[in-house]
N, CA, C and O atoms as a GROMACS GRO file, in nm:
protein
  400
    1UNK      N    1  -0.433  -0.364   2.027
    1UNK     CA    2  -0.491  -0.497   2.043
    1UNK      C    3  -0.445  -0.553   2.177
    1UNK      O    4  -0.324  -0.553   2.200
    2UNK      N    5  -0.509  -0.588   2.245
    2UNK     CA    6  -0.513  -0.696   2.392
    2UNK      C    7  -0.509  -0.830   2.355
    2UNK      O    8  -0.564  -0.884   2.259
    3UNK      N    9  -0.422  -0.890   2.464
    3UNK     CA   10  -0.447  -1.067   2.422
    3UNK      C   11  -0.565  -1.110   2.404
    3UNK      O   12  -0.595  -1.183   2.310
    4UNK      N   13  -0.660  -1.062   2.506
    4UNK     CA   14  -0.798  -1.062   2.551
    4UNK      C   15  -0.909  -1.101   2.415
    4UNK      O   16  -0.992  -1.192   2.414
    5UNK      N   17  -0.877  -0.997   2.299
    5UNK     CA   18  -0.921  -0.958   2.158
    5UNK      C   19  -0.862  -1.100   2.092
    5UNK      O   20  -0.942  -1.130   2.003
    6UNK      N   21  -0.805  -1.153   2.095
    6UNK     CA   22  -0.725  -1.270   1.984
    6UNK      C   23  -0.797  -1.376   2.045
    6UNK      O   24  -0.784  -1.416   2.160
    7UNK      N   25  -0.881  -1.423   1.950
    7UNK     CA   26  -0.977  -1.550   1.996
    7UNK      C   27  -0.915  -1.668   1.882
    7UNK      O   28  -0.951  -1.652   1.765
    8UNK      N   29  -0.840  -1.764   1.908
    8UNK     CA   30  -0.807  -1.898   1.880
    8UNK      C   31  -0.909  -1.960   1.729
    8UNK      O   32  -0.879  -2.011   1.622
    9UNK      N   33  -1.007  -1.929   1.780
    9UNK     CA   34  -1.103  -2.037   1.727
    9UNK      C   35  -1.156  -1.936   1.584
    9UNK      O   36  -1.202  -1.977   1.477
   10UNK      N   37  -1.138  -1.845   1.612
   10UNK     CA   38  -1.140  -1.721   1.460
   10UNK      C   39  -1.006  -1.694   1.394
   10UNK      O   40  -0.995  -1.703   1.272
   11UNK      N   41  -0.928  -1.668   1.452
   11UNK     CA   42  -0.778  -1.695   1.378
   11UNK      C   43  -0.792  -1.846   1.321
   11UNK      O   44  -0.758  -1.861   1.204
   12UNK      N   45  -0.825  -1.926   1.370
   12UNK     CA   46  -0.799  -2.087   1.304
   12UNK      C   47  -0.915  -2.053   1.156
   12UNK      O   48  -0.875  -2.079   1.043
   13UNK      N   49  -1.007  -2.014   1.171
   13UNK     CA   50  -1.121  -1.995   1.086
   13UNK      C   51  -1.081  -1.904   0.942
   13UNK      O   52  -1.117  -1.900   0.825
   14UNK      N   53  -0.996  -1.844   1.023
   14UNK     CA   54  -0.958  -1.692   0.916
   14UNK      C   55  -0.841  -1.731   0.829
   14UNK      O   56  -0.840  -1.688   0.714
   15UNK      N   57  -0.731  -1.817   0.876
   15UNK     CA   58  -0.641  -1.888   0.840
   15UNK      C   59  -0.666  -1.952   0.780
   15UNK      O   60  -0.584  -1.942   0.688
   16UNK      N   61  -0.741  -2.035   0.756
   16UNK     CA   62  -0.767  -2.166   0.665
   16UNK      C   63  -0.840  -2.093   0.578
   16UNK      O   64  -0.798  -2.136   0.470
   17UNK      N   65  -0.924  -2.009   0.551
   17UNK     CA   66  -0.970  -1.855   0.482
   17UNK      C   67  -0.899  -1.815   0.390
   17UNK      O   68  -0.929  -1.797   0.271
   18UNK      N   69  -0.808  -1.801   0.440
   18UNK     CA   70  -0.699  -1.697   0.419
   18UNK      C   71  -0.591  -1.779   0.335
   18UNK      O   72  -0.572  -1.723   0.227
   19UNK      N   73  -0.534  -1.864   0.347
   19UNK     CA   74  -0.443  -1.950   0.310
   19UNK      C   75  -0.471  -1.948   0.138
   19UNK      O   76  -0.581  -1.906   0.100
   20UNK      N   77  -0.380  -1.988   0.045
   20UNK     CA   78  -0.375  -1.994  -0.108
   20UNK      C   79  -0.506  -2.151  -0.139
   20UNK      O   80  -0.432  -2.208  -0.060
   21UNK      N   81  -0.553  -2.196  -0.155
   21UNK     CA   82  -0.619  -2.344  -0.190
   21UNK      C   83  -0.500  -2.414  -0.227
   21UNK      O   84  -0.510  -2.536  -0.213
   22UNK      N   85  -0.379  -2.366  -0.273
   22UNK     CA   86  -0.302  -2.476  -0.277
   22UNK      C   87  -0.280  -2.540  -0.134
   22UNK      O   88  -0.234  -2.654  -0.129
   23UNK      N   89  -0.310  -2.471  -0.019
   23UNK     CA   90  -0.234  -2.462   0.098
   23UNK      C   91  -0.376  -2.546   0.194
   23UNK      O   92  -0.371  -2.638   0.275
   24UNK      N   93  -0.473  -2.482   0.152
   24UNK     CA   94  -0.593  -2.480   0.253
   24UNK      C   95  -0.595  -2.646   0.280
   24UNK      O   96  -0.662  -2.670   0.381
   25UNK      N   97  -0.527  -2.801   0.202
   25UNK     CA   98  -0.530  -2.924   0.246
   25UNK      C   99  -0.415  -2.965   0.285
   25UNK      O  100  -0.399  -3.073   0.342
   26UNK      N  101  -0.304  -2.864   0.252
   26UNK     CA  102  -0.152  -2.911   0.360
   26UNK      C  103  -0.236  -2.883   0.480
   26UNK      O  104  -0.304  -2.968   0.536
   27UNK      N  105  -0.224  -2.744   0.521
   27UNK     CA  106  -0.326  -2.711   0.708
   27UNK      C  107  -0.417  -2.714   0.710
   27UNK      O  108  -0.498  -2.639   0.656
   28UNK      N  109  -0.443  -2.872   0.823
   28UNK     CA  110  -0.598  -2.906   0.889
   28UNK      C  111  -0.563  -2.789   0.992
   28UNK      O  112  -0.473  -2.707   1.011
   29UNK      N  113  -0.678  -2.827   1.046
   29UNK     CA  114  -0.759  -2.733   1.184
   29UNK      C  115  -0.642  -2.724   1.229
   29UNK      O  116  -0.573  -2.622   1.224
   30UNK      N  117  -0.593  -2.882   1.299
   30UNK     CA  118  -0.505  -2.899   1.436
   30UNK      C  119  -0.364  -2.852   1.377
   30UNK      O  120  -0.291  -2.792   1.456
   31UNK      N  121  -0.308  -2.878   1.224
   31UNK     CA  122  -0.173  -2.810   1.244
   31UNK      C  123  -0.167  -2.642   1.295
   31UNK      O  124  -0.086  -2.589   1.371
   32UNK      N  125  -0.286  -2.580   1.224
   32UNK     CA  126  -0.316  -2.443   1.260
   32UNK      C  127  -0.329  -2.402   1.435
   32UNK      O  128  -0.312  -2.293   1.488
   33UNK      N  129  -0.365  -2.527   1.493
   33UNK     CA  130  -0.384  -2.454   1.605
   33UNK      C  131  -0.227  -2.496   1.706
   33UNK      O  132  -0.184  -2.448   1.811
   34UNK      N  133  -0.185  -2.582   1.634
   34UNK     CA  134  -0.031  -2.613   1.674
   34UNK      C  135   0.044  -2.518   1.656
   34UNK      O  136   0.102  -2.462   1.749
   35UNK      N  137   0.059  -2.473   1.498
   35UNK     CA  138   0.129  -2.369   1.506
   35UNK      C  139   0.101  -2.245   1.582
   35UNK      O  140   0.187  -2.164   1.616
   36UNK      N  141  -0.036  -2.237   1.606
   36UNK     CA  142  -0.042  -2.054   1.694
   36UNK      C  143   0.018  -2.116   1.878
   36UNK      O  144   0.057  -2.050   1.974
   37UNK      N  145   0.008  -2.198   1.868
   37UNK     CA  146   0.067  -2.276   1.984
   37UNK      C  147   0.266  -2.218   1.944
   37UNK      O  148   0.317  -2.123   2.003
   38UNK      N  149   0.330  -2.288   1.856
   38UNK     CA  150   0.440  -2.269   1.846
   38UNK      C  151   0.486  -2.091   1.843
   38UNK      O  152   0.598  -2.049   1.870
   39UNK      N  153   0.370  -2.010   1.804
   39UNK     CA  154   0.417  -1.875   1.812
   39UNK      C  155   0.416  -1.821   1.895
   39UNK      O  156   0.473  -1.712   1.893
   40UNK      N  157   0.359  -1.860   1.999
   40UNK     CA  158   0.314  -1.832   2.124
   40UNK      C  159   0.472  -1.874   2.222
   40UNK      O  160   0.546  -1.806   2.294
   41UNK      N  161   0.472  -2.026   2.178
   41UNK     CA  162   0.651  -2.084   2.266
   41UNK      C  163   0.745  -1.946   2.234
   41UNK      O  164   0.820  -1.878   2.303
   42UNK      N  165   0.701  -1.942   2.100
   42UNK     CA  166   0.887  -1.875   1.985
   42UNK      C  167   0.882  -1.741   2.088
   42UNK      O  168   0.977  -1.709   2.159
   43UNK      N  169   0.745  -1.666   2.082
   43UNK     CA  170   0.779  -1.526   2.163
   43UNK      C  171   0.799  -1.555   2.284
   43UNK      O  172   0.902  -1.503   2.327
   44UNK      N  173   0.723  -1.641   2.385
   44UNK     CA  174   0.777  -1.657   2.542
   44UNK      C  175   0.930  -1.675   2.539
   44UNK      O  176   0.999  -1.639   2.635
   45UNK      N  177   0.983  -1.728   2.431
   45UNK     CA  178   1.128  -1.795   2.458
   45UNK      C  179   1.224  -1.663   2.426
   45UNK      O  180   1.308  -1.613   2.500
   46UNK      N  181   1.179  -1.616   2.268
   46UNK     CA  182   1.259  -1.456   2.267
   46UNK      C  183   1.199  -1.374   2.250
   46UNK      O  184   1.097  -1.380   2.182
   47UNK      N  185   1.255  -1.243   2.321
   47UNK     CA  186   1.215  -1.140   2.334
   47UNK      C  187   1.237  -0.984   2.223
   47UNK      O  188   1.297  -0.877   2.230
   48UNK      N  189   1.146  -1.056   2.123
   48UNK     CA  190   1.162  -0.950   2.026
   48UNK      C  191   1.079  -0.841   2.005
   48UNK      O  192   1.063  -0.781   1.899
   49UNK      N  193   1.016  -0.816   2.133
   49UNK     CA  194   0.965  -0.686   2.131
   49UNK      C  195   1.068  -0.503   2.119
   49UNK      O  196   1.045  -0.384   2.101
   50UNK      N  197   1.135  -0.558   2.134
   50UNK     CA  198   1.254  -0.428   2.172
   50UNK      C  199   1.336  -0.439   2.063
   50UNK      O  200   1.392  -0.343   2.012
   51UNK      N  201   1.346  -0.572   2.019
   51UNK     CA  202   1.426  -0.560   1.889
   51UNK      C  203   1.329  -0.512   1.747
   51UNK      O  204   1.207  -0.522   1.732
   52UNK      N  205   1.454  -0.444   1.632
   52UNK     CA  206   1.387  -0.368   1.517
   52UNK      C  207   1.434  -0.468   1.412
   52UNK      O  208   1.401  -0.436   1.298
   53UNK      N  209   1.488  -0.557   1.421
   53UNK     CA  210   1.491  -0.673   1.292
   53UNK      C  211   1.412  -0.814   1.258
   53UNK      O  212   1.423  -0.935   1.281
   54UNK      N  213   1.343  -0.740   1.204
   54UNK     CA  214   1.204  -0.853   1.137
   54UNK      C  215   1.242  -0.954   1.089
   54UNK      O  216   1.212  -1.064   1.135
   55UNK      N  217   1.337  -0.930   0.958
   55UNK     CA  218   1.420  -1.039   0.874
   55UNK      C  219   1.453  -1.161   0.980
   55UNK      O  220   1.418  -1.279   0.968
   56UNK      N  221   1.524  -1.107   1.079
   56UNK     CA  222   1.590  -1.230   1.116
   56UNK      C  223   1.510  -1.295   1.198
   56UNK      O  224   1.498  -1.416   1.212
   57UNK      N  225   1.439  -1.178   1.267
   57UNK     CA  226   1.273  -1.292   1.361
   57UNK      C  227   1.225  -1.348   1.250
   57UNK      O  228   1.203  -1.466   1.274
   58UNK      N  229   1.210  -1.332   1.187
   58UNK     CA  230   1.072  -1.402   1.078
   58UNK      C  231   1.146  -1.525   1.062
   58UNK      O  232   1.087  -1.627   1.095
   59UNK      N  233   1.286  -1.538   1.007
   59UNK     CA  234   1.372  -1.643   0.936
   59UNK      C  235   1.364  -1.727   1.120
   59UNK      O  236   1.314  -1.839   1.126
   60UNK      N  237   1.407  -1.670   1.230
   60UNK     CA  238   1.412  -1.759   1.322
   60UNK      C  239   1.274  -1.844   1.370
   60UNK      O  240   1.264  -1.964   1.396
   61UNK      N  241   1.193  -1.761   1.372
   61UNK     CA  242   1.038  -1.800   1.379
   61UNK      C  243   0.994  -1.950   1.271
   61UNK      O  244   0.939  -2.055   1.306
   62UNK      N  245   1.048  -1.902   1.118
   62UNK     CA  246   1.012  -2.001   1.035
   62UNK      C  247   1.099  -2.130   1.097
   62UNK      O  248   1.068  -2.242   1.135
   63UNK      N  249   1.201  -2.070   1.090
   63UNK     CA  250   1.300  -2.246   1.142
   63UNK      C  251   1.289  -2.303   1.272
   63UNK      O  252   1.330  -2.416   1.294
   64UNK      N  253   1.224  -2.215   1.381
   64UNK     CA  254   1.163  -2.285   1.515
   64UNK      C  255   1.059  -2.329   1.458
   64UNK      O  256   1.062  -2.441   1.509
   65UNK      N  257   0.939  -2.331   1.371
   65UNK     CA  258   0.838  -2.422   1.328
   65UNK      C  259   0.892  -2.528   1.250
   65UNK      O  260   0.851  -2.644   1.239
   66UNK      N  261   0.971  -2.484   1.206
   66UNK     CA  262   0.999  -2.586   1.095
   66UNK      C  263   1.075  -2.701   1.166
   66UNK      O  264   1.079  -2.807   1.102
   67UNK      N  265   1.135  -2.700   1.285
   67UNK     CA  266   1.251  -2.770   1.334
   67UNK      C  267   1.089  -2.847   1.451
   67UNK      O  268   1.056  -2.965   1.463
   68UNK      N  269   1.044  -2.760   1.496
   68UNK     CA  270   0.933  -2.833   1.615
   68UNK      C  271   0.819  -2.942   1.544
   68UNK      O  272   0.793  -3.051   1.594
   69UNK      N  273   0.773  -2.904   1.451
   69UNK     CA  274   0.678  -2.963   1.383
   69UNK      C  275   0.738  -3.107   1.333
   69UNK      O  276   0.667  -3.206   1.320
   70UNK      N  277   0.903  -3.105   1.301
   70UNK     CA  278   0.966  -3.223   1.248
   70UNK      C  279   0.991  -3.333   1.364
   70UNK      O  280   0.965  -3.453   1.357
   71UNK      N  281   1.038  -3.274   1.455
   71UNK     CA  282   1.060  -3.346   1.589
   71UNK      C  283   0.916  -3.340   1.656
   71UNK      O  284   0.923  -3.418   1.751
   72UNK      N  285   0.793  -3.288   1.652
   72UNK     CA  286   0.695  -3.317   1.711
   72UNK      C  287   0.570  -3.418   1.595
   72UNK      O  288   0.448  -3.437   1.599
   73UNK      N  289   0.672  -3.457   1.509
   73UNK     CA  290   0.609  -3.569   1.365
   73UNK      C  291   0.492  -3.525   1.318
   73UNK      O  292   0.413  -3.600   1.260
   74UNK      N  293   0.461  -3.365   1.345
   74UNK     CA  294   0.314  -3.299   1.311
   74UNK      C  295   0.344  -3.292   1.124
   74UNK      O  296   0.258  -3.307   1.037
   75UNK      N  297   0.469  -3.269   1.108
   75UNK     CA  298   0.491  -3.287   0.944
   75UNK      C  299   0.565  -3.233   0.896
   75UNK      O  300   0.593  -3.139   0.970
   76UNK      N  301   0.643  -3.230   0.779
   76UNK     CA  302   0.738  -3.138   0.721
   76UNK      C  303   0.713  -3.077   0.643
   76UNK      O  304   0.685  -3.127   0.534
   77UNK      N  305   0.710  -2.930   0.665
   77UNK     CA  306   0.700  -2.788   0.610
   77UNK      C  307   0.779  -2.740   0.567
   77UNK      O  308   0.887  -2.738   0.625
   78UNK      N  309   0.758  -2.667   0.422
   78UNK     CA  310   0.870  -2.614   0.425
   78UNK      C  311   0.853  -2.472   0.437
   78UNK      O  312   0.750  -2.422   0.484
   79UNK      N  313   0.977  -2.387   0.384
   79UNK     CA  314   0.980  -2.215   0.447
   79UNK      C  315   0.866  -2.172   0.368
   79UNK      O  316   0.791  -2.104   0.437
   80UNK      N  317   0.820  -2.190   0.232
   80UNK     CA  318   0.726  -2.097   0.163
   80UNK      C  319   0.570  -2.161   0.256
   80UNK      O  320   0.484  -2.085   0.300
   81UNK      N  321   0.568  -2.282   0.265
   81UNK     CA  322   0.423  -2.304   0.317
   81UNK      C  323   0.414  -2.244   0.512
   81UNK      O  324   0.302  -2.258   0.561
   82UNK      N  325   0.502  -2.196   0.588
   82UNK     CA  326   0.507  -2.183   0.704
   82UNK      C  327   0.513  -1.998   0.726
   82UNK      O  328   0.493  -1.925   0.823
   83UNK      N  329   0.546  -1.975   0.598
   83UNK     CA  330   0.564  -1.840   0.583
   83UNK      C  331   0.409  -1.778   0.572
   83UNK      O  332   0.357  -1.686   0.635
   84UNK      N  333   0.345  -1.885   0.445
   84UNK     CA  334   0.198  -1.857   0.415
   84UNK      C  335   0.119  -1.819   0.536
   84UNK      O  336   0.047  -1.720   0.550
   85UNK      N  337   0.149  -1.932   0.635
   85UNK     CA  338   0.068  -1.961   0.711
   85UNK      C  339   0.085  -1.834   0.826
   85UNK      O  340  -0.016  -1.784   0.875
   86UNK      N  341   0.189  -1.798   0.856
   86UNK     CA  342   0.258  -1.653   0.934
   86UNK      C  343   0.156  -1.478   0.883
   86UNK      O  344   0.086  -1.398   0.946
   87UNK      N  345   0.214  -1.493   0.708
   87UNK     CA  346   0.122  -1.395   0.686
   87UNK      C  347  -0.005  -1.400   0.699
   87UNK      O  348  -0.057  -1.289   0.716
   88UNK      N  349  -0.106  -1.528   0.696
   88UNK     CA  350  -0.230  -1.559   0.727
   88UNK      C  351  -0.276  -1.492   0.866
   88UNK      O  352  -0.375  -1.420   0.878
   89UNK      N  353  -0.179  -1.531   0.978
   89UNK     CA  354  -0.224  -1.539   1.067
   89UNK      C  355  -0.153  -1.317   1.128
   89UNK      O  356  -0.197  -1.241   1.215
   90UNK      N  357  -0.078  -1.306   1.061
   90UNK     CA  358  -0.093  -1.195   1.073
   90UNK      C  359  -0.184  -1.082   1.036
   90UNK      O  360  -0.214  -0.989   1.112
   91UNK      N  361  -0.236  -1.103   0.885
   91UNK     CA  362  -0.371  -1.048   0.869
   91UNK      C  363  -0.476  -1.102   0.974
   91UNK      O  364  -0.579  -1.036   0.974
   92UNK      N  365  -0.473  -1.183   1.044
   92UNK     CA  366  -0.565  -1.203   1.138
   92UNK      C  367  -0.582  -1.076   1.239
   92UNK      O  368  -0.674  -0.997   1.259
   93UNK      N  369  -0.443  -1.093   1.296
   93UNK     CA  370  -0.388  -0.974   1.389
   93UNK      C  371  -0.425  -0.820   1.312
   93UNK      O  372  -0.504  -0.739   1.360
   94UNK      N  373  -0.388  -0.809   1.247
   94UNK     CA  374  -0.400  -0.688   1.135
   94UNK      C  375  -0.558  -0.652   1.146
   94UNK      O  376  -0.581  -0.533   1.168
   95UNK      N  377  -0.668  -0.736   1.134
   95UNK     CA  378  -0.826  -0.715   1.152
   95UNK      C  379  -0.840  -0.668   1.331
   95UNK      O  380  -0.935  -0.600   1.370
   96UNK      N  381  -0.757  -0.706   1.400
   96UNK     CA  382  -0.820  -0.682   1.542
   96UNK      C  383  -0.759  -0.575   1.548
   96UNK      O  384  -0.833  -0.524   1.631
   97UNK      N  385  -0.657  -0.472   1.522
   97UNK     CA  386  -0.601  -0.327   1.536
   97UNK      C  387  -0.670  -0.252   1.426
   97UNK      O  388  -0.667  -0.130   1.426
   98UNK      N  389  -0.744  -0.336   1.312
   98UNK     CA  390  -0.858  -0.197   1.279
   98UNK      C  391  -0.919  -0.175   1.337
   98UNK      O  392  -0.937  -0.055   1.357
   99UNK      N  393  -1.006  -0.282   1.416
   99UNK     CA  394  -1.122  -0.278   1.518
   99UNK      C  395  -1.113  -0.171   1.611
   99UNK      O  396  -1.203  -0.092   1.642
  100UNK      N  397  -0.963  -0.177   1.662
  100UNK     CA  398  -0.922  -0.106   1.758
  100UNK      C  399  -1.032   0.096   1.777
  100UNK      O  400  -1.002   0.175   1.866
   0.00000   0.00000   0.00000
């Protein structure tokens, strides 16, 4: 997959898709597109391409959303609904490397 391939506006589509219905009226459009915004900060900031521990990216990933979203008054999340929203948006990713 290329950055090129990851279109914003279909991940937001596929996500809200994708999400449990318990979930689909916690995330509007704009928290969804905030957060692919915040995943975007979390990887520019660390570099966990080289690293092999998921656990602790995932746990750091959840608590950089969880800590930005509180201080950016977008809302308070907690770990199971930010997690949802992670695996959502990874099956997103997951559809563009079948394509491949």
């Amino acid at each position: 997959m290329s950055i090129s391939d990851y279109d914003e506006v279909i991940a937001v589509s596929f996500i809200q898709n994708y999400l449990p219905q318990e979930l689909k009226d916690r995330f509007n459009e704009d928290d969804i597109y905030y957060f692919l915004d915040l995943l975007c900060e979390f990887y520019e900031k660390n570099d966990y391409l080289e690293e092999d521990d998921e656990e602790k990216e995932e746990r750091e990933l959840i608590d950089f959303i969880i800590q930005q979203s509180a201080k950016d008054v977008v809302g308070d999340f907690t770990r199971e609904e930010v997690l949802m929203f992670l695996l959502a948006e990874s099956a997103y990713t997951d559809t563009l490397n079948m394509e491949e």
